[in-house]
C-alpha positions in Angstrom: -9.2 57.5 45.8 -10.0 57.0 49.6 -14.1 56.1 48.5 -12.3 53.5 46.0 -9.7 52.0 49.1 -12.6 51.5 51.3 -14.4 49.9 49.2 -12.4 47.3 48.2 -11.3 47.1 51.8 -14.9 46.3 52.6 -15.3 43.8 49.9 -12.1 41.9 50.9 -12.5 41.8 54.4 -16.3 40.6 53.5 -15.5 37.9 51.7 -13.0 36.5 53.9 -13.9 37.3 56.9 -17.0 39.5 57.6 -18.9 36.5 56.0 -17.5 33.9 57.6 -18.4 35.4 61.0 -21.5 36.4 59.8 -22.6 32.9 58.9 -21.0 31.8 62.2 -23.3 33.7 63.8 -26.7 33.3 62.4 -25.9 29.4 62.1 -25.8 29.4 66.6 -29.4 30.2 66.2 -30.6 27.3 63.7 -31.0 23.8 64.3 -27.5 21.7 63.9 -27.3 19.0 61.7 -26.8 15.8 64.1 -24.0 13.9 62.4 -25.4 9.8 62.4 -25.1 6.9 60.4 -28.9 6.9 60.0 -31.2 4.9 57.6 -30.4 4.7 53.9 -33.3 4.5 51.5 -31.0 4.7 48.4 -28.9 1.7 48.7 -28.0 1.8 44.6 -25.2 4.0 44.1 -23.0 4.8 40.7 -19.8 6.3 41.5 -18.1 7.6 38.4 -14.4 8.4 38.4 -12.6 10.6 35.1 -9.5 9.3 35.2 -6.8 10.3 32.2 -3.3 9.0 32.4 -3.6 8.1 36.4 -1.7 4.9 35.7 0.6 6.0 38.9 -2.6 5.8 41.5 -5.4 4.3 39.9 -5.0 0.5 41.4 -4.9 2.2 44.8 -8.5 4.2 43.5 -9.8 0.7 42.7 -8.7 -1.3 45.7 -10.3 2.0 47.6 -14.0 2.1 46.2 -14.2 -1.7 46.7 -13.3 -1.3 50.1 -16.7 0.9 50.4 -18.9 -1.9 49.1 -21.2 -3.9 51.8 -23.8 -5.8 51.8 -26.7 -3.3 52.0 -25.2 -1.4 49.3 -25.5 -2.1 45.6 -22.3 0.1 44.2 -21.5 0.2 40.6 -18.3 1.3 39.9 -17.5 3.4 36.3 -14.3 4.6 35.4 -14.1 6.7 32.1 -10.1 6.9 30.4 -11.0 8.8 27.5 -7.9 10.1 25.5 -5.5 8.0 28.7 -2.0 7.5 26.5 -0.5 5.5 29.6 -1.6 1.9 31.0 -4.5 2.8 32.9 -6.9 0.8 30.7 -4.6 -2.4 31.2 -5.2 -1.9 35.1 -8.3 -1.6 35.1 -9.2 -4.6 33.0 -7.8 -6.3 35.8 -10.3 -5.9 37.6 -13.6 -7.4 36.4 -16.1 -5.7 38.5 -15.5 -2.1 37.2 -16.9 -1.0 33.8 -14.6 0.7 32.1 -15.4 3.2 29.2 -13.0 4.6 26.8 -12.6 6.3 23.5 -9.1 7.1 22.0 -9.9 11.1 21.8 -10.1 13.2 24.7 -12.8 15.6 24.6 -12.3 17.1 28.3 -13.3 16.4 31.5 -17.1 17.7 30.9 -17.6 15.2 27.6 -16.3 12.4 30.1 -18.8 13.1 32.6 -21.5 13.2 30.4 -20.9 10.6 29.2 -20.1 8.3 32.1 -23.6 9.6 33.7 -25.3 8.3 31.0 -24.3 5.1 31.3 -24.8 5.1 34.6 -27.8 2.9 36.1 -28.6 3.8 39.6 -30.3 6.7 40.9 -27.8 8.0 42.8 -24.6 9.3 41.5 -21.2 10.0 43.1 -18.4 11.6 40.8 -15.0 10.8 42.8 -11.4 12.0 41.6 -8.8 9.3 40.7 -6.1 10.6 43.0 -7.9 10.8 45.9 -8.9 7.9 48.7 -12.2 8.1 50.6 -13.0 6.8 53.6 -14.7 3.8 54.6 -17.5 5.1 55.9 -18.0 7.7 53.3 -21.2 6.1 52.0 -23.1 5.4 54.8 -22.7 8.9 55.8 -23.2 10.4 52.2 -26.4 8.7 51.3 -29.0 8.7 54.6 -29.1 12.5 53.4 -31.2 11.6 50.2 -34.0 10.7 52.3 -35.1 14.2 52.7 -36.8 15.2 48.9 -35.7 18.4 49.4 -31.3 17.9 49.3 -30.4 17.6 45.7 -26.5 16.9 46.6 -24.2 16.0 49.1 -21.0 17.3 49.5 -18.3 15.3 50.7 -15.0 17.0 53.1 -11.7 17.4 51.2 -8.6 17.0 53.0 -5.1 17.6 52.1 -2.4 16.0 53.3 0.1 18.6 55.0 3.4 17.5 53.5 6.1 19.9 51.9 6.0 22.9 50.3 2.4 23.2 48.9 0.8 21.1 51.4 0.9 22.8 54.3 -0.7 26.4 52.9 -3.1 24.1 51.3 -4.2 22.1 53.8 -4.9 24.9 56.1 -6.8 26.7 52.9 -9.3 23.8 53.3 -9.7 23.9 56.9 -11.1 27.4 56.4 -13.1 25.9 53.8 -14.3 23.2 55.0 -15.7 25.6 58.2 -17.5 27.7 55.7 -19.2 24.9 53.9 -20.3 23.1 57.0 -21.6 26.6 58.3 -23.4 27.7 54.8 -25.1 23.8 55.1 -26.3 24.4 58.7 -28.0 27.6 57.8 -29.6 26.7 53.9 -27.0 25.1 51.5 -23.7 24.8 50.1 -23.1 27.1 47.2 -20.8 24.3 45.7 -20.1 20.8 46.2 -16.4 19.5 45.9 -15.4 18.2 42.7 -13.1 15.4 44.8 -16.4 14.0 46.6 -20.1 15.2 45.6 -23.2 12.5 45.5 -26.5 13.8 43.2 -29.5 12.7 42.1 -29.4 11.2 38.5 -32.6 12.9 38.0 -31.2 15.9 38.3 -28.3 15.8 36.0 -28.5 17.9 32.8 -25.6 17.9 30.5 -23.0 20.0 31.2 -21.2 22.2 28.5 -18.7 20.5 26.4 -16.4 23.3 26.9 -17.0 23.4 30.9 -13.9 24.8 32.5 -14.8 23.8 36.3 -17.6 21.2 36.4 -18.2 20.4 39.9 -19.0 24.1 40.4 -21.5 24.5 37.3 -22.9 20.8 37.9 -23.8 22.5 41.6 -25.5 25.5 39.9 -27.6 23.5 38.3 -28.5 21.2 41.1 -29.5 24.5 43.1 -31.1 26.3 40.1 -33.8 23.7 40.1 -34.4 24.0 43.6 -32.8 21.6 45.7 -30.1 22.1 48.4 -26.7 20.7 48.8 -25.3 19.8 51.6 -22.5 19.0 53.6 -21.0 16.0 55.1 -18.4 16.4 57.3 -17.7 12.5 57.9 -17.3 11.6 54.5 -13.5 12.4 53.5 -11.4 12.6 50.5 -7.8 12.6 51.2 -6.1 14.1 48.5 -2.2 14.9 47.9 -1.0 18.2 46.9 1.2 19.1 44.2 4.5 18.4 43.7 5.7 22.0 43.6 4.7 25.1 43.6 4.4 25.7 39.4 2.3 22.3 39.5 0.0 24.4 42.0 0.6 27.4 39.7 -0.7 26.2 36.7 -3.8 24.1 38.4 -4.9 27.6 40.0 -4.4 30.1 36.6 -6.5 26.8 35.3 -9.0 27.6 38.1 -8.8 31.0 37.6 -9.7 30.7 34.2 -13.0 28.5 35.0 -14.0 30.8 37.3 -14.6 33.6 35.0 -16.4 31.3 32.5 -18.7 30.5 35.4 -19.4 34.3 36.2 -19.6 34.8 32.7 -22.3 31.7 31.5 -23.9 32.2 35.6 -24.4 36.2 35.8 -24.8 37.9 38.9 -28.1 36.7 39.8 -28.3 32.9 38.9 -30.5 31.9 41.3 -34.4 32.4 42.6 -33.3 32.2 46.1 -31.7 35.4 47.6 -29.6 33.6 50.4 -27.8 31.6 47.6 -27.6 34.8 45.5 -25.9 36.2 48.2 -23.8 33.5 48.9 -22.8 33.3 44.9 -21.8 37.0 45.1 -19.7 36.4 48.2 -17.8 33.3 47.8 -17.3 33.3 44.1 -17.7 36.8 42.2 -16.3 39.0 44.9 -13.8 36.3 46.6 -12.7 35.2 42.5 -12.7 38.6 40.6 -12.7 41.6 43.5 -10.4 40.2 45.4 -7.5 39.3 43.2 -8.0 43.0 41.6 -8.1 44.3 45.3 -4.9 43.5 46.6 -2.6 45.4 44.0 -4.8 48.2 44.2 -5.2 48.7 48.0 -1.7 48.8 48.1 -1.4 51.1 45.2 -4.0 53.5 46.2 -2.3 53.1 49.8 0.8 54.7 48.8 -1.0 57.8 47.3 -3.5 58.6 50.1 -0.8 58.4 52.4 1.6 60.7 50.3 -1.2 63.0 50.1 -2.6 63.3 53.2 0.0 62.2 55.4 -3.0 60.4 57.6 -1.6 58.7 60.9 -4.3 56.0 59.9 -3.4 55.1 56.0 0.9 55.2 57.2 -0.6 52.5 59.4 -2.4 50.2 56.6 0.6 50.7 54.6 2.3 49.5 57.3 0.2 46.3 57.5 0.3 45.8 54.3 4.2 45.6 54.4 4.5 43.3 56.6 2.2 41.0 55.5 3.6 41.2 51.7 7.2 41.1 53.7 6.0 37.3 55.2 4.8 36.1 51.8 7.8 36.6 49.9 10.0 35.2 53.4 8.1 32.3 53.4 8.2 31.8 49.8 12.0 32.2 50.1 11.9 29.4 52.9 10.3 27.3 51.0 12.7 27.5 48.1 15.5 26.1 51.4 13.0 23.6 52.3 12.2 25.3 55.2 8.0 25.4 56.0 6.5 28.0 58.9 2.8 27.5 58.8 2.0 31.0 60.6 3.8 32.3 56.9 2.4 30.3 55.1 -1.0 32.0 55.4 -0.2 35.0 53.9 2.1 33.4 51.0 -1.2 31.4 50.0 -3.6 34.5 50.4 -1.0 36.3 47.4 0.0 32.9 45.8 -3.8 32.1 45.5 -5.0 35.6 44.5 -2.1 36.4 42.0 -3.0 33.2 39.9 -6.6 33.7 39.8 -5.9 37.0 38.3 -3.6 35.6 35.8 -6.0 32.6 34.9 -9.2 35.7 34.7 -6.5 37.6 32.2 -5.8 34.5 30.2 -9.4 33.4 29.9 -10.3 36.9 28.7 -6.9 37.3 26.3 -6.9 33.7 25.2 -9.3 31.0 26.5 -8.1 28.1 27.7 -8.6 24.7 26.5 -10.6 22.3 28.0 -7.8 19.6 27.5 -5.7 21.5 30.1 -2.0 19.7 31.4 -2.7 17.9 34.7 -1.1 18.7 37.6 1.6 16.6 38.6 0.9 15.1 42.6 2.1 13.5 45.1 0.7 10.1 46.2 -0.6 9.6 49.2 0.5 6.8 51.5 -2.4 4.6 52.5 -2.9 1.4 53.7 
């Protein structure tokens, strides 16, 4: 039992925080990326946006990606509505500049993409969520990167605004990883671009699977598996709203959940030629999305035991730890059912909260799949002017 606890003490502490600092440190001794609006060779751009049933935000999407045009940029803007039940497709027409595609069945998000890419005429493509506003100067930070052959994608920094019950634990989830995406790019690459922002070569693009659970993840795998490197922008942002309430965030995260072991299970363990990115894969995905979730019950489990058994001074004081911090989550989840949000609890409510519903989404993919065509989370919108 005590080989089995430190072992899945190693791996949890690894993939949360040994790697972290490990990447830290070997990134002091490369070469930082100077952040500049330098020159941009690829001034044709297609940014493609899925969008089903976004009625509620879409105008503000619109008025948002024509703020990025210029005049050194040629932008063609795509949105793609298939199956959308609400007025989106009334909004958009509206507004003659965008091309709008749109069939009456929804096939899921994958179909859409594959779709929209191939109708897509520029070289460079950017795939941007509906409910999400990018900054002005997204662009011209997003595409100088292209000049170098060798970067395959760009990543783009996803923000969430810190309001209410999700957002806070949220947005300080994304501040830790936004840190270890902008430390993975300084050293070799990202191991995944974000679905909210991500720029690519057209070139590049292969079709993805028609029954793809997480695209951006799997579109990133390919983009690496042929060689190239993504990386990360810090100064292009994507503000994004969180959800409503915490079974809104429930359900998006068992949907995650699920994905993820689709992705382990079409990826393997060794997906890539390049051992740094295998290593990264192993880390940040099949340790941090099926060790971890498995490891929390059982340390505490396995906990218990040892220290019934052996009475050690040093497992009565992990068991200790482990109190306490299971003691914080459920306080601050009680809080937050009185409205009531501490951030310093709201870190270990969103390490359980987080963990608990990728297990579930793991279990469900495994018991019963889940459907492409999943129910979308219901947000907030953001406030912008």
């Amino acid at each position: 039992m005590q080989f089995i606890f430190w072992v899945m003490l190693l791996l949890l502490f690894h993939s949360y925080i040994g790697y972290a600092l490990l990447m830290f440190i070997v990134g002091l001794f490369k070469n930082k990326h100077v952040n500049i609006i330098a020159s941009i060779n690829y001034n044709k751009i297609s940014i493609i946006v899925p969008a089903y049933n976004e009625a509620l935000v879409i105008e503000q999407k619109i008025k948002n990606l024509l703020s990025l045009s210029s005049n050194e940029l040629q932008v063609e803007i795509i949105f793609i509505t298939d199956g959308s039940t609400d007025n989106s497709i009334n909004i958009i027409n509206n507004y003659p500049q965008i091309k709008l595609l749109h069939q009456p069945i929804r096939q899921g998000k994958a179909v859409a993409i594959n779709r929209a890419v191939q109708n897509a005429t520029h070289s460079i493509i950017i795939i941007t969520d509906a409910n999400t506003i990018i900054n002005k100067e997204a662009l011209m930070y997003l595409l100088p990167h292209f000049n170098n052959e060798k970067i395959g994608g760009v990543s783009g920094e996803k923000r969430i605004t810190a309001k209410g019950v999700v957002g806070i634990s949220e947005s300080l989830y994304w501040q830790y990883e936004s840190f270890m995406k902008k430390t993975e790019s300084n050293i070799h690459s990202v191991i995944a671009g974000a679905g909210e922002l991500f720029a690519f070569r057209k070139e590049l693009y292969k079709p993805l699977q028609e029954n793809l659970l997480i695209d951006d993840f799997m579109l990133s795998a390919s983009i690496l598996q042929q060689g190239y490197k993504i990386v990360y922008e810090e100064k292009a942002i994507t503000t994004e709203a969180p959800s409503t309430n915490l079974l809104q965030e429930a359900n998006r995260k068992v949907r995650i959940g699920a994905g993820a072991a689709q992705a382990m299970k079409m990826l393997g363990f060794f997906p890539y030629k390049n051992a740094i990115l295998n290593f990264q894969y192993q880390t940040r995905r099949v340790i941090r999305w099926l060790v971890g979730p498995i490891a929390l019950p059982v340390l505490l489990v396995l906990n218990y035991f040892i220290f019934i058994q052996t009475q050690s001074l040093l497992f009565q004081y992990f068991l200790y730890i482990q109190i306490i911090f299971y003691a914080n989550a459920v306080t601050d989840f009680l809080l937050q059912l009185l409205g009531i949000n501490i951030k310093l609890l709201a870190i270990p409510f969103y390490f359980v909260f987080m963990n608990m519903c990728m297990l579930a989404g793991i279990i469900k993919y495994i018991v019963v799949g889940q459907s492409v065509n999943w129910s979308k989370a219901q947000r907030q919108v953001i406030s912008h002017s």
